[in-house]
N, C-alpha and C positions, 0 to 999 in steps of 0.2 A: 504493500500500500504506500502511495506518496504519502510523506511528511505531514504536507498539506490537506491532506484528506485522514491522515490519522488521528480518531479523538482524544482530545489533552486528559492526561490522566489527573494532570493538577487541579481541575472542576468538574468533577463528575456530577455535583450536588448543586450546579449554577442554577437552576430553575428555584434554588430552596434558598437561596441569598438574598439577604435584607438590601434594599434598593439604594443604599453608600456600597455596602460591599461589591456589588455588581459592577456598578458602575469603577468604583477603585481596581476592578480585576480588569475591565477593558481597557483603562487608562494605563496601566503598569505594563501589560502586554504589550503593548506599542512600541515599548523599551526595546524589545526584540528586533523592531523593525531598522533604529539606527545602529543596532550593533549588526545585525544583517551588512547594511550599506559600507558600515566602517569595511568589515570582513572583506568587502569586494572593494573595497578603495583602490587597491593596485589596478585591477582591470580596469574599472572606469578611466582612470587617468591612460592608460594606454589606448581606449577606443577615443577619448579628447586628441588626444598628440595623432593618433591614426587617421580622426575626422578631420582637423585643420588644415593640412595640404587639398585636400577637397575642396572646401566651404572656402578657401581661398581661390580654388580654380573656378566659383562657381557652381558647385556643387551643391543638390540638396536633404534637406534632412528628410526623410520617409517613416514615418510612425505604423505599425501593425498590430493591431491587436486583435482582440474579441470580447466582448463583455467589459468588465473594470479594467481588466489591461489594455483595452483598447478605449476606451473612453479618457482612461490617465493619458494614454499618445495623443490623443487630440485637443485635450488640454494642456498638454505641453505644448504643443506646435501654435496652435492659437495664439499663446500669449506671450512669443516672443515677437510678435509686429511692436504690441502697444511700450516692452520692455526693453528691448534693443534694436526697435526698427527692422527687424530682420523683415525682409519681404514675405506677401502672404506666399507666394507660389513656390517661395525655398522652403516651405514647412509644410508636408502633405503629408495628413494622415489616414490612413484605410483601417476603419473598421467593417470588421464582418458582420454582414447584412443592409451595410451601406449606410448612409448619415441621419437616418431613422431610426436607428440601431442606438444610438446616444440616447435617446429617449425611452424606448421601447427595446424589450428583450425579442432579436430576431430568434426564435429557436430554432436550430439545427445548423446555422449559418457557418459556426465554430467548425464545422467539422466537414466542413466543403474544401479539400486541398483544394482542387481544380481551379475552384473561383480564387481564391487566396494567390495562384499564379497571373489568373489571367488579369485581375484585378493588379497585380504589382505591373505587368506586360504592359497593361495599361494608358499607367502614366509614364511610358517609355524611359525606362532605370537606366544608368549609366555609369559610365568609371570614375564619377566626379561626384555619383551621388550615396549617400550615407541611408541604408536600411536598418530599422532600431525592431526588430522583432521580438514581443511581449507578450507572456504568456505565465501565468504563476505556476500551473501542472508542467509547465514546458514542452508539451505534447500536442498543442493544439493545432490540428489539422490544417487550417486556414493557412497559420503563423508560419507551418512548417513550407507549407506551396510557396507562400510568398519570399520568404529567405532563397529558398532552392533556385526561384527566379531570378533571384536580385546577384546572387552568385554568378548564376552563367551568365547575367549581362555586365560582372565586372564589378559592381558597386561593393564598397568596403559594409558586409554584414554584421551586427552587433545584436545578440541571444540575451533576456534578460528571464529570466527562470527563477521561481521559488523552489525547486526542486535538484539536489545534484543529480550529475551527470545525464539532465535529461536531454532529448532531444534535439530542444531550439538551444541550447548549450553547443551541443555538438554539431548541429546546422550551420551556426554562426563563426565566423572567421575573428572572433572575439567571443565571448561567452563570458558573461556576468550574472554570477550565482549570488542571488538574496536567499540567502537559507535561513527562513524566517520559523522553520517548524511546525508544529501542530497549531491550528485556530484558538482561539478558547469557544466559537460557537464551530461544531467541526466543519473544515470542507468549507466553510465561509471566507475566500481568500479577500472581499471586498477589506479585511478586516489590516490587518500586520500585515500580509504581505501586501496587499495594494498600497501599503503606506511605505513601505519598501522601495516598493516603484515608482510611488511620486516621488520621493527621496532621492533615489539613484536618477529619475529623468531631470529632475532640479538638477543635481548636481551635474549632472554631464553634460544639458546643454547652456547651463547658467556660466559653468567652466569654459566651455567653449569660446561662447561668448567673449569673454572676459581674454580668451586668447585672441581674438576677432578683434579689439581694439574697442570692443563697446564700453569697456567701464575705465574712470582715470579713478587711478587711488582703487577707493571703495564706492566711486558714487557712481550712477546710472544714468551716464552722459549722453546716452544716445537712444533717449528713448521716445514716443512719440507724444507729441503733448494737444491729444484729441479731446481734452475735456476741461472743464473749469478746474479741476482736482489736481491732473498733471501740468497744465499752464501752471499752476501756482508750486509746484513740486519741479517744476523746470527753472522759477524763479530764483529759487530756495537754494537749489541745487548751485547753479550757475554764480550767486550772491556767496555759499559757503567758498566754493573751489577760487574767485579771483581776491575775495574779498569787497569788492563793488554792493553799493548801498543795492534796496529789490529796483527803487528806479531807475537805476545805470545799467541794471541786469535786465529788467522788461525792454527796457528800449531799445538795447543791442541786439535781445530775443527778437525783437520786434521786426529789427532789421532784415533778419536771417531769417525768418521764420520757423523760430523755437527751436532753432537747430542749438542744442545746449554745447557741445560741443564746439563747434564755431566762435559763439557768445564765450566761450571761456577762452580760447585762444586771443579773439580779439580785443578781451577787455583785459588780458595780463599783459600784451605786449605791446598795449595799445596801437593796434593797428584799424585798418579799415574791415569789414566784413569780408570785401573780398580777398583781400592779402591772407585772411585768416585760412579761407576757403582751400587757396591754394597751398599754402604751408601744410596744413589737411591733408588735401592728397597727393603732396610729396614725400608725405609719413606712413599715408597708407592709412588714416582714419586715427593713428595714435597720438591723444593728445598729449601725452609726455612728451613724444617725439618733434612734434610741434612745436611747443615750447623752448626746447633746446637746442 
């Protein structure tokens, strides 16, 4: 029996728990999930350094799942436009049963290899683009089509499994094991491992990122500023890193058009907006590099 699917012997009596204790047991459990991630730390950092030569050529990132593990890839991929600008079209993700399936449970869709290839074939895979395939049994049909694809057209594949030596482990040209163990409700992987794998997808494409030139320091230089929330968090941002009062900072934003980045080269070295621009991408998007 998978891990994942064997009942935790540590609450057998869970239905008979006073309503602190319950809850105290699903909170504690979770614990599991970042010592999971820590576990696989080496691997992540090597599919980061493996994806960069990619995502620099152009390359994109391809999310797969089924159920919670493919609902977590497309909430990763989503929310690196508003977080790092990344483009929508370099973050695609395929769940099984199609973008209905986020909503609604497709039943049977998980275990359609066929579609899981034809579906990667798709959106025409390539040597420049990154396959993230996610699965907590690690055996899931779909995940496993779509890897086998994404291989014979070249793209650097990455196995993210709650299970060792399953599978999409051994599918993948990279294999990242969250060995997260038994559930505490059993076979309920939405639980510690799904949290696992938001963890390990934070981490791996937040990292990336961060190698991409999106972040200066620790701050979130290049992100999009679509709302009253982030306009004022672009402000903020912009104001900590040059030191410029928020109205030196809005109005150079203002220039650029919230390009935060931008705004912070041309308010430390005082130059024009556009001087800034080009120094930008003479560095390659690095605003340290700018700078000096």
């Amino acid at each position: 029996m998978l891990n994942t699917e064997t009942p935790s012997r540590a609450h057998v009596a869970l239905d008979q728990y006073p309503t602190s204790e319950l809850v105290n047991v699903f909170v504690d459990d979770q614990l599991q999930a970042v010592q999971a991630v820590r576990a696989a730390g080496p691997q992540i950092a090597t599919a980061v350094d493996a994806a960069l030569p990619r995502m620099q050529a152009g390359g994109r990132l391809v999310y797969v799942g089924a159920g919670t593990s493919g609902r977590l890839g497309v909430l990763d991929s989503v929310e690196l436009y508003p977080t790092f600008s990344w483009p929508h079209e370099r973050a695609v993700a395929l769940l099984a049963g199609g973008n209905g399936a986020m909503f609604v449970a497709v039943e049977g869709a998980e275990d359609d290899r066929a579609q899981g290839m034809a579906d990667l074939a798709g959106i025409k895979v390539g040597p420049d683009d990154v396959v993230l395939g996610i699965a907590a049994s690690g055996s899931t049909p779909y995940v496993l089509g779509a890897l086998k694809a994404a291989r014979a057209a070249g793209a650097l594949t990455l196995g993210l499994a709650n299970n060792p030596d399953a599978p999409v482990l051994n599918g993948a040209e990279i294999g990242i094991l969250l060995d997260t163990g038994p559930e505490v409700v059993s076979g309920s992987t939405r639980l510690k491992a799904g949290t696992a794998q938001k963890i390990a997808l934070n981490t791996f494409s937040s990292a990336l990122m961060v190698r991409l030139n999106k972040v200066y320091g620790n701050l979130m230089v290049d992100l999009k500023a679509t709302n009253a929330k982030l306009v004022r968090r672009a402000i903020r941002l912009t104001s900590f890193a040059t030191g410029a009062d928020e109205a030196a900072a809005r109005a150079t934003l203002e220039a650029c058009g919230f390009h935060v980045k931008t705004a912070i080269v041309a308010l430390s070295k005082q130059t024009s907006v556009e001087q800034a621009q080009a120094l930008l991408e003479a560095a390659r998007g690095s605003v340290r590099q700018a700078l000096s």
